[in-house]
N, C-alpha and C positions, 0 to 999 in steps of 0.2 A: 504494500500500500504506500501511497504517496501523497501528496496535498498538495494543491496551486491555493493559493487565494490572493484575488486583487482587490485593494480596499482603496475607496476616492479615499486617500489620505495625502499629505504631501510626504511626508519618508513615515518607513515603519524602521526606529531603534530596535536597537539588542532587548530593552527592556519591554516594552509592549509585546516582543517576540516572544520571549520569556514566560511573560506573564500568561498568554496564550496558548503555548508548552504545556505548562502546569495546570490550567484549567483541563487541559487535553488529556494530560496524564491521570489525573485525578476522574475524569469523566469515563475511563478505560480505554485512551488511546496508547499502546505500546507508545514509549518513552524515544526507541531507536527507528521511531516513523520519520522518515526527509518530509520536514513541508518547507515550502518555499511561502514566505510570506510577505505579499509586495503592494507596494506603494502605487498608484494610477501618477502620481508625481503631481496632483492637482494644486495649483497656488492659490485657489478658493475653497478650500476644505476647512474642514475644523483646526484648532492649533489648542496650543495648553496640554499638551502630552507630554512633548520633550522635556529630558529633565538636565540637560547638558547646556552650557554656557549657551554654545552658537545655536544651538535649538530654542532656547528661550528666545533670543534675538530673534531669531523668523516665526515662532510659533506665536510668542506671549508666555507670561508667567504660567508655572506647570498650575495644574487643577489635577488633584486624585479623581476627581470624580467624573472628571471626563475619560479619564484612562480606564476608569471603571467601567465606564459604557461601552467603551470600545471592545477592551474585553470582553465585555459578555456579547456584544453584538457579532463577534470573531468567531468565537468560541460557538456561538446556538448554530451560525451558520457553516463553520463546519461539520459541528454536529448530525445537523440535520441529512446533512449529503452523507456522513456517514451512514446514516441510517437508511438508505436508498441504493447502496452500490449495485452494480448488476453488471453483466460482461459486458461488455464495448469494442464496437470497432473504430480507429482511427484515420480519418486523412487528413493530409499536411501540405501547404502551398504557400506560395509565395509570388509577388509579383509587383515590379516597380508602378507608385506614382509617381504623378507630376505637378507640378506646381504649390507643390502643398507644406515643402520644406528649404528652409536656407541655411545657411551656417554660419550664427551670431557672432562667431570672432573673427575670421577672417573672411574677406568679401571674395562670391565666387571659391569659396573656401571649400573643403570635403563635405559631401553628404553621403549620409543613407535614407534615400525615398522607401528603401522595402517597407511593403504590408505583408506581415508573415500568418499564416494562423494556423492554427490546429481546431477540429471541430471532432467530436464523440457521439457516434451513434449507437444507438442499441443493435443488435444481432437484426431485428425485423424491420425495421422502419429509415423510411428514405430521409426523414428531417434531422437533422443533430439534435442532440439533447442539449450541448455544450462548443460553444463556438470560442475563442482562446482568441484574441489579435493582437497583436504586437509590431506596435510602431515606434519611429524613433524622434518625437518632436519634443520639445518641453510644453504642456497643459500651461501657457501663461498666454492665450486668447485674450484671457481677461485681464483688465490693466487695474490698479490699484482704485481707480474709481468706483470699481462695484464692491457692493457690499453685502450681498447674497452667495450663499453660501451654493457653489456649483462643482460639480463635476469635468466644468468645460467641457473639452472635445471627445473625450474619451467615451462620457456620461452619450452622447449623443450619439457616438458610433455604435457604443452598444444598445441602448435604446430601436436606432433603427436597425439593428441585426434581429432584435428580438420581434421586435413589427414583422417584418417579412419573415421571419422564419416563426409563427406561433408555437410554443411548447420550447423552445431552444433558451441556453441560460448564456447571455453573450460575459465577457471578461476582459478585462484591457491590461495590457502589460507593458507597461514604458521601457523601450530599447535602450542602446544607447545614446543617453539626448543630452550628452555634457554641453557639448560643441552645437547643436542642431535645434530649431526655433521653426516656430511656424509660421506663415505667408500668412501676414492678418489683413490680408486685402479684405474692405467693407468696414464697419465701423459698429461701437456698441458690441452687441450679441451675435452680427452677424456673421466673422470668422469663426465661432464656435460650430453655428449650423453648418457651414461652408466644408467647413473639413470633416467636422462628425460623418454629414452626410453622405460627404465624396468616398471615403475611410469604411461606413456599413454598407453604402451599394456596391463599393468594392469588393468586399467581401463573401458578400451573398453571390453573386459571378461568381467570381473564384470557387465557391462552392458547389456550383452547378457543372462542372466539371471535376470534381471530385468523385475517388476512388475508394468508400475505406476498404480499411484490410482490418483482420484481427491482430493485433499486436503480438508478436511470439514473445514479449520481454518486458518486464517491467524492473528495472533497476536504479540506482540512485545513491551518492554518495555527498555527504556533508560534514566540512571540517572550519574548526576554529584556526584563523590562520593569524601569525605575529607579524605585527606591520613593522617598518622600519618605523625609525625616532619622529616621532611628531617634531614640524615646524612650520609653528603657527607666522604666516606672514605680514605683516600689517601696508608692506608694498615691498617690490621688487629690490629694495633696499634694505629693507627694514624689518629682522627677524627675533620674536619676542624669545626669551632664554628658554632653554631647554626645559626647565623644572618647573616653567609658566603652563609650555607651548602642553604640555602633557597632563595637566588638570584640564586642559581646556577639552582636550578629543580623544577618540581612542586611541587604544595602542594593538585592536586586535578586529577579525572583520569574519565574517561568516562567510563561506561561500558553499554554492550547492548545485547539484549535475542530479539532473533527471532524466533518464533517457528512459521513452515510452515509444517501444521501436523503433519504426528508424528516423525518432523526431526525439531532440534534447534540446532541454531547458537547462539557459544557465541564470543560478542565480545569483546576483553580483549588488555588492551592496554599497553604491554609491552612484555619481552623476557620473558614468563613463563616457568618452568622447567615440568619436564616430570612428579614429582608425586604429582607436584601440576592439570599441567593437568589433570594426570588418575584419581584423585578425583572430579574433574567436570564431567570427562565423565562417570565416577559409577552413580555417583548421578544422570544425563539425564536417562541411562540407567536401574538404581532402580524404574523409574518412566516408565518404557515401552517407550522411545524417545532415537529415533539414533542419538548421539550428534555430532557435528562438531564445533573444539575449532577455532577464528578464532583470531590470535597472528596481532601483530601492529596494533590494531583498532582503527579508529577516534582519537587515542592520543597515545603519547608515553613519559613513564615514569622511564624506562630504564629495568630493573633484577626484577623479581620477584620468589624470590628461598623459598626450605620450608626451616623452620626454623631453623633447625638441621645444615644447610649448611652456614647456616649465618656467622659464626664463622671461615669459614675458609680460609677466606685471599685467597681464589681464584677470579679469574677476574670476574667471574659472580656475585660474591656473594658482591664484593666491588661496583661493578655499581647498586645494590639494594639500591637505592639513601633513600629510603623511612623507612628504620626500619628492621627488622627481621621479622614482623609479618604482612607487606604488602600484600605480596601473597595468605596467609591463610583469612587475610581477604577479598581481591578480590574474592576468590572460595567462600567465606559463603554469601556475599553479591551477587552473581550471583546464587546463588543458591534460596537466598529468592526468587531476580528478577523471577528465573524462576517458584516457586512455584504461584507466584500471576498471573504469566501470565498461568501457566494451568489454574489453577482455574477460568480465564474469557474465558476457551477456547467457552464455549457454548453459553455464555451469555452476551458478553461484546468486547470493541477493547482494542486497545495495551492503554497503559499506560507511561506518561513521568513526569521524577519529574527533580531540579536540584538543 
């Protein structure tokens, strides 16, 4: 068994991860179940969760009692699907937009347009039960003027996945969108519709040439991994002491590999940039597996940019709390993960270290 869940939240921490573990555990979920628990990366979401410096600073003053709701709102709704399981067939696709993404630091700069998704059917029936999308824009549609509390673009893509497909349970899964921003051509609400919309009729296509298969493998591995020395940077010049920079962030980062046939989910816990992305999903794909990168999992660590970038005093690259060489190691260390979980695809289950 294995777990996805995507929550409109803006990052899901170690803690709320945690804390949803233990309600799990306690509920009678085996303790060494992989779930990957992730963020839509929504910037209109709720806040008052985090309980870390630079969390406070984006969220607001922490609140128990909102943590408490989440909680248990995490927790029923996984619950509930446990209580549902039944065999499934899977298919998996992928296929570039257009116009729907830029890349905020440099102009004309790298992207990833993929819309990737994975969709669950029962053994009898033509409609999914569970439709999976995975795209790589940052959810900040909405600009600081609104003050309603939204899902943006994500909320709308699944929305209309669910429309045209009745009975289907749609999911959004933020790529990597360190580097990568969305085309707010229109004004107000109306990049929100514009792309939701473009993002679910895409999908539901893509779906109508879809093949499932019954999965021969369900495997999966999850490790606590040591980061290099936090430094924290306050500009490209200007680095707060070691013994500051490490009260402020972590020192350690989750990551996790699901592989559900010949489709893996990685889970990576922080704002990854798009070429450190497109090097995870080479490597899935040099190995014959349609990747799906799945951005704010089960921890959040802030920037993870490639190295080249590190240096230049742009916002991304100063919230890479972690070193210059974090990100490159996040993609070589997910990569081992996924090489040991092929290797037990036939012979063995998932794997957990920490």
């Amino acid at each position: 068994t294995a777990i996805l869940g995507s929550c409109y939240l803006l990052i899901v921490d170690e803690r709320l991860f945690d804390a949803v573990r233990r309600c799990l555990i306690e509920a009678g979920v085996p303790k060494d179940v992989t779930m990957i628990l992730a963020a839509t990366h929504t910037h209109s979401g709720p806040g008052a969760y985090g309980s870390r410096f630079a969390e406070k600073i984006s969220m607001g003053h922490y609140d128990p009692q909102v943590v408490e709701r989440l909680v248990d709102a995490i927790t029923r709704a996984i619950l509930r699907a446990r209580e549902r399981l039944i065999p499934i067939r899977i298919a998996s696709q992928a296929t570039k937009t257009s116009g729907l993404i830029t890349n905020r630091v440099v102009a004309e700069g790298l992207t990833d347009p993929e819309l990737a998704l994975s969709a669950l059917y029962a053994y009898d029936t033509a409609t999914p039960l569970a439709v999976a999308i995975n795209f790589a824009a940052h959810p900040t549609t909405l600009g600081a003027w609104n003050r309603w509390l939204s899902a943006d673009y994500p909320g709308v893509a699944v929305h209309e996945i669910e429309r045209q497909l009745p009975g289907a349970h749609g999911l959004f899964f933020a790529g990597a969108v360190g580097d990568q921003a969305p085309v707010k051509t229109g004004t107000a609400y109306e990049p929100v519709h514009r792309i939701g919309q473009a993002l679910g009729d895409e999908a539901v296509t893509l779906l109508r040439h879809a093949q499932p298969a019954i999965p021969r493998y369900l495997r999966s591995a999850q490790e606590s991994m040591r980061l290099p020395l936090a430094q924290v940077r306050l500009s490209s010049r200007l680095t707060l002491p070691r013994w500051m920079s490490r009260r402020l962030v972590d020192d350690d980062a989750t990551l996790s590999v699901i592989l559900l046939g010949e489709t893996v989910f990685f889970g990576v816990p922080c704002d990854l940039d798009a070429e450190l992305g497109l090097a995870l999903k080479e490597a899935a794909r040099s190995r014959g597996l349609q990747p799906m990168i799945i951005g704010f999992a089960s921890d959040y660590i802030g920037y993870c940019v490639a190295e080249a970038r590190y240096a230049s005093g742009a916002y991304e690259a100063l919230m890479a709390f972690n070193g210059p060489t974090t990100g490159r190691l996040i993609v070589d260390r997910l990569i081992e993960m996924l090489d040991r979980v092929v290797g037990t695809r036939d012979v063995g289950h998932g794997t957990r270290s920490q």
